[in-house]
C-alpha positions in Angstrom: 13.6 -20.3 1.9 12.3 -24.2 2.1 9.9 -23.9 4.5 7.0 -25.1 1.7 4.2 -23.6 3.7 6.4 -19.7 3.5 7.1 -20.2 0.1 3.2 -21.1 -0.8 2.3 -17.7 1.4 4.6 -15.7 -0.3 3.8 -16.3 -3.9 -0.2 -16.1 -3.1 0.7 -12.8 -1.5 3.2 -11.7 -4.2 0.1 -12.1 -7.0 -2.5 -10.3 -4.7 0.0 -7.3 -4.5 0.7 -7.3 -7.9 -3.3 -7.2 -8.6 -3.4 -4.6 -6.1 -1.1 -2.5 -7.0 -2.2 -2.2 -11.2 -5.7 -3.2 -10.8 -6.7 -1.3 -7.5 -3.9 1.8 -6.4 -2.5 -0.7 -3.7 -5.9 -0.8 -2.2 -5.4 -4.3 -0.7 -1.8 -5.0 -0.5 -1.8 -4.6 3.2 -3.2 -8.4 3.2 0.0 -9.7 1.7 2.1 -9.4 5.1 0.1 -11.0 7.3 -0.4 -13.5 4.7 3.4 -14.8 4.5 3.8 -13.7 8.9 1.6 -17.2 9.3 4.8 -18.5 8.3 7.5 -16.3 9.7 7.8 -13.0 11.7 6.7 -10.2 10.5 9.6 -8.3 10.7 10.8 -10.9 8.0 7.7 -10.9 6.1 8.3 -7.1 5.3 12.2 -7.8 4.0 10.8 -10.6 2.1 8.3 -8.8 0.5 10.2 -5.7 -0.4 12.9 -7.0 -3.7 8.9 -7.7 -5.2 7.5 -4.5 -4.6 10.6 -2.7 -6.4 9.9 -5.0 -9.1 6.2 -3.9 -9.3 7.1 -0.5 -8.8 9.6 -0.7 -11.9 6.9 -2.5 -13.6 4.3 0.8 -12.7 7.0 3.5 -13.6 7.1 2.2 -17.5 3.5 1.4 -17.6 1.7 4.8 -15.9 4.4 6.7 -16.5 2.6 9.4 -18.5 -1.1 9.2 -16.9 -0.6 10.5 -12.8 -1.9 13.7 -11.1 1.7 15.4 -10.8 0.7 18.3 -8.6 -0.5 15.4 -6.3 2.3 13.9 -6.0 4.4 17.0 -5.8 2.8 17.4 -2.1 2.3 14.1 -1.5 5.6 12.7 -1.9 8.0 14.7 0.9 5.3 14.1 3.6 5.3 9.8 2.8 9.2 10.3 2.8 8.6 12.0 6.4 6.6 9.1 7.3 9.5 6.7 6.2 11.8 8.6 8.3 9.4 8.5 11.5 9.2 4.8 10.9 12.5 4.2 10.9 13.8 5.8 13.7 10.6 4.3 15.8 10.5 0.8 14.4 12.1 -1.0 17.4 9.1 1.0 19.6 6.5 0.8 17.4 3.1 -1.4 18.1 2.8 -3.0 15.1 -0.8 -4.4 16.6 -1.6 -1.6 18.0 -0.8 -0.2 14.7 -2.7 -2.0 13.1 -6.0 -1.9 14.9 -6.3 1.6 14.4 -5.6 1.7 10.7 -8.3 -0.7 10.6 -11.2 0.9 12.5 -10.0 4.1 10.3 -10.4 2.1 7.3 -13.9 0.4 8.1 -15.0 4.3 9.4 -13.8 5.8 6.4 -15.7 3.6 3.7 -19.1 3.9 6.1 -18.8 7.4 6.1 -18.7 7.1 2.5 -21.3 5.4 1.8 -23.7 7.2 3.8 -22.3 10.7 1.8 -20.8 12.1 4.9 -17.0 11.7 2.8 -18.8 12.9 0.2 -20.1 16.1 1.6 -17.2 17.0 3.5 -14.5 17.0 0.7 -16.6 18.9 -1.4 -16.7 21.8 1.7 -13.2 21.7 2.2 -11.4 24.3 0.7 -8.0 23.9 -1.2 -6.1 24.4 1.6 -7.5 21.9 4.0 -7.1 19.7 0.9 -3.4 20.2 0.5 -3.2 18.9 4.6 -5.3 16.3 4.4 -3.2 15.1 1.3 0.3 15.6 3.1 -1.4 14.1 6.4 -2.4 10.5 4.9 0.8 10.5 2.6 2.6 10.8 6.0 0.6 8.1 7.6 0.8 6.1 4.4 4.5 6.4 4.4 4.8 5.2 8.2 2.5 2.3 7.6 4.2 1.4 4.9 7.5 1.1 6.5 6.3 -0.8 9.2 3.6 -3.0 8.1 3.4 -2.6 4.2 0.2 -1.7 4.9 0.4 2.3 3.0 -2.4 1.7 0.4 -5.4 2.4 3.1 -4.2 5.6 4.0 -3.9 6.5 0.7 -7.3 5.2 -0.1 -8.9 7.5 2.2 -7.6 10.6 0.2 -7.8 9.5 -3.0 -11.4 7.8 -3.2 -13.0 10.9 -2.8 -10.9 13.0 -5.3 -13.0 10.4 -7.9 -10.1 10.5 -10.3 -10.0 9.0 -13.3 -9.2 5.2 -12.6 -6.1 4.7 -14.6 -5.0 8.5 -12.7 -5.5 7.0 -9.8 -3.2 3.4 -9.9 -0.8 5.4 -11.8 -0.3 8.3 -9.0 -0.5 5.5 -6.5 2.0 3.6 -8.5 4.4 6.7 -8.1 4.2 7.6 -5.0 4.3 3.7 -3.9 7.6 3.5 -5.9 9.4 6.6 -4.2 8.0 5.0 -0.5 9.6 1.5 -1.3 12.8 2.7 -3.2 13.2 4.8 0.3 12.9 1.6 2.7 16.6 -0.1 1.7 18.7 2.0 3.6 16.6 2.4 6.9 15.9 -1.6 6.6 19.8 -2.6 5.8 20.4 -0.4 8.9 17.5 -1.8 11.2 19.6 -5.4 10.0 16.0 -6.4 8.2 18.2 -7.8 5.1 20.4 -10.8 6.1 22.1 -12.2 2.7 20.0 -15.4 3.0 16.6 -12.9 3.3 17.7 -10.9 0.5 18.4 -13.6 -2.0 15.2 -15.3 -1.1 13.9 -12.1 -1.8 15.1 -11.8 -4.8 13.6 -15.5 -6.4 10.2 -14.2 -5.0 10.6 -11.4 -7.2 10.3 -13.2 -10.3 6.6 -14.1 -9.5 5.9 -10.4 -9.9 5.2 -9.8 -12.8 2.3 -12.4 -12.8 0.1 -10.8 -10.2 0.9 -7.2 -12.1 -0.4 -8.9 -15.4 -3.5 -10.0 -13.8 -3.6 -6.6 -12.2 -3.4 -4.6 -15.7 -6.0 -6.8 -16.9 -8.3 -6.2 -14.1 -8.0 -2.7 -14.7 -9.5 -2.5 -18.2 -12.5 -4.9 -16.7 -14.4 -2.4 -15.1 -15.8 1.6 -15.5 -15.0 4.2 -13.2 -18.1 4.0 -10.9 -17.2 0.2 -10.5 -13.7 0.5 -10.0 -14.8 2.8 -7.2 -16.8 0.5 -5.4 -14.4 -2.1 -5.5 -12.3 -0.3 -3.9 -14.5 0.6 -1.0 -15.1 -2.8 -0.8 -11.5 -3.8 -1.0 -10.3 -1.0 1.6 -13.6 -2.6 4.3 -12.4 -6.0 3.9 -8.7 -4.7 4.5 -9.9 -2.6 7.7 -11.5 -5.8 9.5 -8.4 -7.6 8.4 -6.4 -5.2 10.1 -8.7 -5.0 13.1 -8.9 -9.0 13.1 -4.7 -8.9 13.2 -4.2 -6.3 15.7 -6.7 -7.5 17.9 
């Protein structure tokens, strides 16, 4: 990797990942591979990216390891794993643009409906079953996204925001359940041939910019109170929908 305009993408979206992913449960990471695909394909944007998620993800596992929502995960988990497999056995066929677009109109619909109390009003009516589906429906579609686009932390968004967990609960589940979904991607990417040896040690220097943007992340985290952090993250998961709208449109 020479290319100085590629290598200037990919550290800018290495940090906003890392902020993402321990200030905001991954909220905005979805930005990082269009970011670096202004410089390369996007196909190669997602191997690139993916030695410095694991190293985030490691990061998440020591830091949150003892404050996440384990009965969450326990559902959420197998059906973002069913979402990786789906992706990778459609990657070839998949619209990635098409993809895209949808997840953002989803996204933008999602935080209006929140805001006007609609979200609000219907979680509280559904009962704990409907809850269990709606979790293992946006893990799955989280999973798939993420395999394809590195774009899982919307999906995810729109079934956690309205659980109003605690804030540190929240980017510490995400942080799981993100780290399960990437560690999950190296076999079905070595076997789609995403990983050249030239991509993967490239990969690998990117990585060590990591833990900058999960530093700045942590610190973001203790910034602001719950009702805050919430509304950032609306804000974060709009911006993200019209970014994803702009890109598959």
């Amino acid at each position: 990797m020479t290319d100085p305009f590629l290598i200037t993408m990919a550290v800018i979206a290495v940090i906003i990942v890392g902020i993402s992913k321990s200030g905001f449960g991954a909220a905005f990471g979805n930005l990082a591979v269009p970011l670096v695909a202004l410089a390369t394909t996007p196909a190669h944007a997602v191997a690139l990216l993916l030695p410095s998620l694991m190293v985030m993800d490691i990061l998440g596992l020591v830091v949150f390891r003892r404050r996440i929502d384990m009965a969450l995960l326990k559902q959420m988990i197998p059906a973002g794993l069913t979402g990786i497999a789906i992706g990778a056995l459609t990657f070839q066929w998949v619209s990635v643009d098409g993809l895209k677009l949808t997840l953002g109109v989803l996204s933008i619909l999602f935080v209006l409906q929140r805001w006007s109390g609609i979200a609000s009003r219907m979680h509280a009516a559904a009962s704990a079953r409907q809850d269990r589906w709606l979790g293992r429906f946006w893990s799955l579609i989280s999973g798939f996204t993420s395999f394809v686009a590195h774009a899982g932390g919307p999906p995810l968004s729109m079934y956690l925001i309205p659980k109003q967990m605690d804030r540190v609960i929240y980017v510490g589940t995400s942080a799981v359940f993100f780290a399960v979904i990437n560690a999950s991607k190296w076999l079905p990417y070595i076997w789609l041939d995403l990983f050249p040896l030239d991509t993967l040690m490239a990969g690998a220097l990117l990585a060590v910019v990591s833990p900058v943007g999960y530093w700045l992340g942590l610190r973001s985290l203790k910034w602001f109170d719950g009702p805050v952090f919430y509304r950032i993250i609306e804000v974060s998961l709009l911006l993200a929908g019209a970014k994803l709208m702009w890109d598959g449109w």
